[in-house]
N, C-alpha and C positions, 0 to 999 in steps of 0.2 A: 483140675488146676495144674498149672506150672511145674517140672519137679523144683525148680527152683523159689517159685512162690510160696511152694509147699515149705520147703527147708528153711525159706524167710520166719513162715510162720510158727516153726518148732524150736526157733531161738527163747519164744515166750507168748502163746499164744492167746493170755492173757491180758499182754500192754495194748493197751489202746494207739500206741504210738507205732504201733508193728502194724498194728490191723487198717491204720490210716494209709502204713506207705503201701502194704502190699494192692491195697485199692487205688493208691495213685497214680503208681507205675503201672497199670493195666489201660490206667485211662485217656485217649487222645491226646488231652491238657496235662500230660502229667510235668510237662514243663514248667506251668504255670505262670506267674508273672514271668514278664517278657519288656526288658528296656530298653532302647537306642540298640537295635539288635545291628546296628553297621559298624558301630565307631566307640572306640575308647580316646574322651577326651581328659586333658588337664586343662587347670585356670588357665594356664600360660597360655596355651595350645588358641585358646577361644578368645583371648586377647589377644594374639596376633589377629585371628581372619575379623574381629570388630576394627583393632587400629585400621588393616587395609582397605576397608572399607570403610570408615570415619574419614582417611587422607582420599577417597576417593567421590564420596559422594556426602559427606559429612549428613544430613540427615534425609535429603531428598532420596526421590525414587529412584534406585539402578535398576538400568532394562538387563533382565537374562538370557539365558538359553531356554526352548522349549521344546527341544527334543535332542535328542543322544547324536552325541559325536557320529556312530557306526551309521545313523540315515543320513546325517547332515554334516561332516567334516569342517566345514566352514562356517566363519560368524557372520550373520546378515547386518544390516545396518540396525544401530541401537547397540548392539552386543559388546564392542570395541572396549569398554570401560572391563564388562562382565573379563571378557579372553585375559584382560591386564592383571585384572582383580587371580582372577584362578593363578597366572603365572608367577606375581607376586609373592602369594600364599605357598607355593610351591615352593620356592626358592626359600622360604623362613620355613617350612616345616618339614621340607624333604618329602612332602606327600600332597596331593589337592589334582582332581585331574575337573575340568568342567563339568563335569558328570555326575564322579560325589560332590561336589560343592553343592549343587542344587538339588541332587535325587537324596543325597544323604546328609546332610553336613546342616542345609540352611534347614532339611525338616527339624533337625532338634533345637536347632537356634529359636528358630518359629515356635516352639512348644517349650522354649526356657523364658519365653517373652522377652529374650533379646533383638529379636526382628520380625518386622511384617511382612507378609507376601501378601501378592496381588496379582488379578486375574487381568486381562488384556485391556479391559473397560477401567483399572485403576480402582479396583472396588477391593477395599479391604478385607482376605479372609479368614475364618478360622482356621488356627493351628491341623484340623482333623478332616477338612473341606478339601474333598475329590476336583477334579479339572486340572486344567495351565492354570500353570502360577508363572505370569510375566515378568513380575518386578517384585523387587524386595528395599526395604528399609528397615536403618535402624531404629529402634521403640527409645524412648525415653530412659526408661530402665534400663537399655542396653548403654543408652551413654554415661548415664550416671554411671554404671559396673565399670564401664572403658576405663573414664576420668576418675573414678577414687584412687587417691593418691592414697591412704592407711591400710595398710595389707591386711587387718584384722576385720576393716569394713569392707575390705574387698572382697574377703574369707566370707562373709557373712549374706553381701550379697550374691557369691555365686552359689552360695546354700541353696539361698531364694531360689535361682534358676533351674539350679537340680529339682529343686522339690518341684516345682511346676512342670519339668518332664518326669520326672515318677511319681507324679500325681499324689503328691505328701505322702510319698513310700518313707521316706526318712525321718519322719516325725512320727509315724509310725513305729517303724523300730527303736527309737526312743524310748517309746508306752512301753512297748515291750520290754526292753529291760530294763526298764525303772521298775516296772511291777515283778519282774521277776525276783528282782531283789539282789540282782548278783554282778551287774555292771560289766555285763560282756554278754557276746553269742556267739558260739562256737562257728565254725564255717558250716560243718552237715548239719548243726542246727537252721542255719539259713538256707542253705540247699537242703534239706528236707520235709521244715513247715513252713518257713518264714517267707517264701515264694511263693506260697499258695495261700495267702492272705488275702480273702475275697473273692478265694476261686471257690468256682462250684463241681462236685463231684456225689452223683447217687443223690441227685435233687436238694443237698446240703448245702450251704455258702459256709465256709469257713470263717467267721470272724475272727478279732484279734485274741480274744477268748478263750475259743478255740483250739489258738496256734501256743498260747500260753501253756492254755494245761497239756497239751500235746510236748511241748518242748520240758517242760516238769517232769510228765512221765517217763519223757527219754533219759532224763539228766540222771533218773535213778537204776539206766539199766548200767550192769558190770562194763569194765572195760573191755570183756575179752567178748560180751555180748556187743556192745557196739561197734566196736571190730569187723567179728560176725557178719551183722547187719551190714555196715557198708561195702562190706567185700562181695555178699550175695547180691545188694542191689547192683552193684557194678555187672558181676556174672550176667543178671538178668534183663540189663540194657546194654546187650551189645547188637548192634547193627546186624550183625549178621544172622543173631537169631529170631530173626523176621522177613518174611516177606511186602513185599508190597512195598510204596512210595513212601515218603519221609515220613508221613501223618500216619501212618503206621508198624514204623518202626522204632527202636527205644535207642536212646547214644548216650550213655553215660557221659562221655568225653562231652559233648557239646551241652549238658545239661550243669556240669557242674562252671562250664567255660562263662556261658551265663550267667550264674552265679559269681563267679569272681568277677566280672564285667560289674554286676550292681553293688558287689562292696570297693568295686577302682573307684565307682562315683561317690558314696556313703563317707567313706576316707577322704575325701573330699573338701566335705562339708565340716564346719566349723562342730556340728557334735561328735565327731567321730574320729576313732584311730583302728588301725590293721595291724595286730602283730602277726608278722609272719613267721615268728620262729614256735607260738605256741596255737596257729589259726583263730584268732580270736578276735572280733568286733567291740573295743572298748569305749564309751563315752572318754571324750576327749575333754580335759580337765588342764590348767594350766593358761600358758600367755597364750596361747592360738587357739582354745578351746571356749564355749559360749560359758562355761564354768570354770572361775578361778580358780575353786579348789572344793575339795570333798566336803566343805563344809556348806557352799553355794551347791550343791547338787543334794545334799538332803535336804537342803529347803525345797528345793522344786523337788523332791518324796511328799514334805511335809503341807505343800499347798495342796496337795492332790487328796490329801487326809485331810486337810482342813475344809475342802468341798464338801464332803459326808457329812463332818462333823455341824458346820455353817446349815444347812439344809436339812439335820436332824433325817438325814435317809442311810439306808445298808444296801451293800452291794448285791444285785441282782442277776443271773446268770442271762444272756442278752443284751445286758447294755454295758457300755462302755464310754469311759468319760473322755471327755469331748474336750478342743478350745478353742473356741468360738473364732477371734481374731485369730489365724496361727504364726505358730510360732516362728515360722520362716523369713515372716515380714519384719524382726526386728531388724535393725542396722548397727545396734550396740548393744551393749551385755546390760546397759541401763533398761533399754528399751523391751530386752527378753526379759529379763525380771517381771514388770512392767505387764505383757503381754501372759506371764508365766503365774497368775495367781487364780486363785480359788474366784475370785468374781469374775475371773477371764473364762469359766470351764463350765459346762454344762454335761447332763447325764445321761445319753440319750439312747436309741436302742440300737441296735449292729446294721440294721438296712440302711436307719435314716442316715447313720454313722457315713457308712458307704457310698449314698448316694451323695453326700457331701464331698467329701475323699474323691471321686471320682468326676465332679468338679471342680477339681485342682484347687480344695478347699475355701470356694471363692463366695462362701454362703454364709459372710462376715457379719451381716448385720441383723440384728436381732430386732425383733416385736411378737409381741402379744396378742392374741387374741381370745378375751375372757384370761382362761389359765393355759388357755394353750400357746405353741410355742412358735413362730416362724423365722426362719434363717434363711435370708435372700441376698442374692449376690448385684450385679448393679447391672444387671441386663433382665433383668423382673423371673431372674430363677428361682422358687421358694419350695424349700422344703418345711412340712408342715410336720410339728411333732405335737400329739396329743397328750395333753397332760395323764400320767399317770400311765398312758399307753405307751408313748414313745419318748417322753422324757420324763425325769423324775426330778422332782425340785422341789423347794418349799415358797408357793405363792405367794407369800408375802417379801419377797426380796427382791419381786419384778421391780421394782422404781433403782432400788441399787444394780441390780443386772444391764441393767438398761440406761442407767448412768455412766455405769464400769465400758460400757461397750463403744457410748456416743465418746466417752471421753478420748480412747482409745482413735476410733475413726475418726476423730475430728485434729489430731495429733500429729507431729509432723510423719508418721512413718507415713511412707508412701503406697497409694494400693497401686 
């Protein structure tokens, strides 16, 4: 081993939270989760290039670029709106070249459900669908976001947005430190576990669980061991102490860059605040926060105990509670309330968790089969959870589960 992997592991070779990172940092993925690796945006930033495109093609299709300046310097016919569009955006942001617009800028818009792309035949694609993408349009959501005039539901809908390109990463970190119990996460807590949330390493997948009792273990080592610790991983991902191409070599600098990259967006979002003077990710509480005040945020502690307690079940290592509608879809602090209760939440196990998660939580609606459980999304996605096996309930509250849920979808929030 390492001499320095070695020196990692004689800080405490004990913690379980040593023994994870020394295994991390060896491993190709030690990066781990991976967001908008082009672009740090703000709301602002993403309300200018919607208005200039609303004053350009209000909802209809804009024809784009299909290939890069450096083959083709010139716009062909159709393009004329696109070249205006790019110079525009330029001119209010100080940045936009034809180029990232489309190869970087519209993919995350596409994946906030702010805009469509489309293939030459005018066929609607998926966010994650290879080929030309000819045209683009604004989504429905993306106008409602444009046109809300209440900065609080502005705030709220580009929650939404976020969360649909980090694939409910942020609601995520939520769970986590609501159960942690301490109402923050350190930054190398987030660049050490909280990144590799659903990563797999030595045939493992990480759940949230997982990164819990991992960031526990940490929180009890000394300060002059944590210290230690980040000073030797740094030592141990430097570029140069490797051979071979990127996929095999470690960069501190660009691992934790990333990481600050996903708490620009987190901060963002209507739960979240950044102190930078003590590195710390706090639930955001107050006029701009989805919680008024400390007292609204032990309730959402207390619906989450009331799940347990309602369904007369104990917490299980593997499963992780679940909420069913999420919570990104509210548009008012009425509405997360609302979407934030004990009949909103289900029990279910860390894969099928995942496999929801990883569907940009779009496996909103519930049914029954006997006692078992399905969660499907409106394209005939379903994930199946077996009573007992992959969800944990008490059977007799499917008619209120199942009320809580229609009442919910049937409600103005918008899917």
């Amino acid at each position: 081993m390492d001499k320095v992997l070695q020196e990692i592991l004689q800080i405490d070779s004990s913690r379980e939270c040593i023994k994870f990172l020394v295994k991390r940092v060896q491993s190709d993925n030690y990066r781990g989760l991976q967001i908008s690796q082009h672009n740090r945006y703000t709301q602002k930033e993403i309300l200018v290039i919607l208005q200039e495109i609303y004053e350009l093609c209000s909802n209809t299709l804009l024809q784009i670029r299909t290939s890069d300046l450096s083959k083709r310097p010139y716009n062909i016919e159709g393009e004329e709106k696109y070249a205006e569009l790019t110079t525009k955006i330029s001119s209010k942001l100080g940045r936009c070249t034809q180029d990232s617009l489309r190869k970087n800028i519209f993919v995350d818009l596409h994946r906030m459900g702010l805009i469509d792309r489309f293939n030459a035949k005018k066929k609607q694609l998926n966010p994650f669908d290879n080929g030309t993408k000819k045209y683009i349009a604004l989504t429905d959501f993306g106008i409602e976001f444009l046109q809300s005039t209440d900065i609080f539901t502005q705030n709220l809908l580009f929650t939404r947005a976020l969360e649909n390109l980090m694939q409910g990463f942020g609601e995520e970190i939520l769970h986590i430190i609501l159960e942690l119990g301490s109402n923050y996460l350190t930054l190398y807590e987030v660049l050490f576990f909280v990144t590799f949330l659903y990563q797999k390493l030595d045939s493992k997948t990480y759940n949230r669980s997982d990164i819990i009792s991992l960031i526990r273990d940490y929180r009890t080592l000394s300060k002059f061991q944590k210290q230690a610790l980040i000073e030797k991983i740094k030592a141990y991902c430097e570029p140069k102490n490797f051979s071979g191409d990127k996929t095999q070599k470690r960069d501190f600098h660009n691992f934790l860059n990333e990481t600050q990259q996903i708490l620009s967006l987190l901060t963002q979002m209507a739960y979240f605040e950044y102190n930078k003077h003590d590195l710390k990710l706090y639930i955001r509480t107050g006029t701009y926060g989805i919680y008024e005040d400390n007292t609204k945020l032990k309730r959402s502690i207390k619906e989450k105990y009331l799940y347990f307690k309602k369904h007369n079940i104990t917490k299980e290592k593997g499963f992780e509670l679940h909420h069913i509608v999420p919570l990104c879809l509210a548009a008012s602090r009425a509405e997360f309330q609302i979407i934030d209760k004990w009949e909103n939440m289900v029990y279910i196990d860390a894969f099928s968790h995942a496999k929801i998660t990883q569907n940009n939580n779009a496996n909103m609606r519930l049914n029954f089969e006997n006692n078992d459980a399905n969660f499907s999304d409106f394209n005939d996605c379903i994930v199946h959870c077996e009573n007992n096996t992959n969800i944990k309930y008490d059977t007799e509250k499917q008619e209120l589960m199942l009320d809580y849920n229609k009442r919910i979808l049937d409600s103005k929030i918008s899917i």
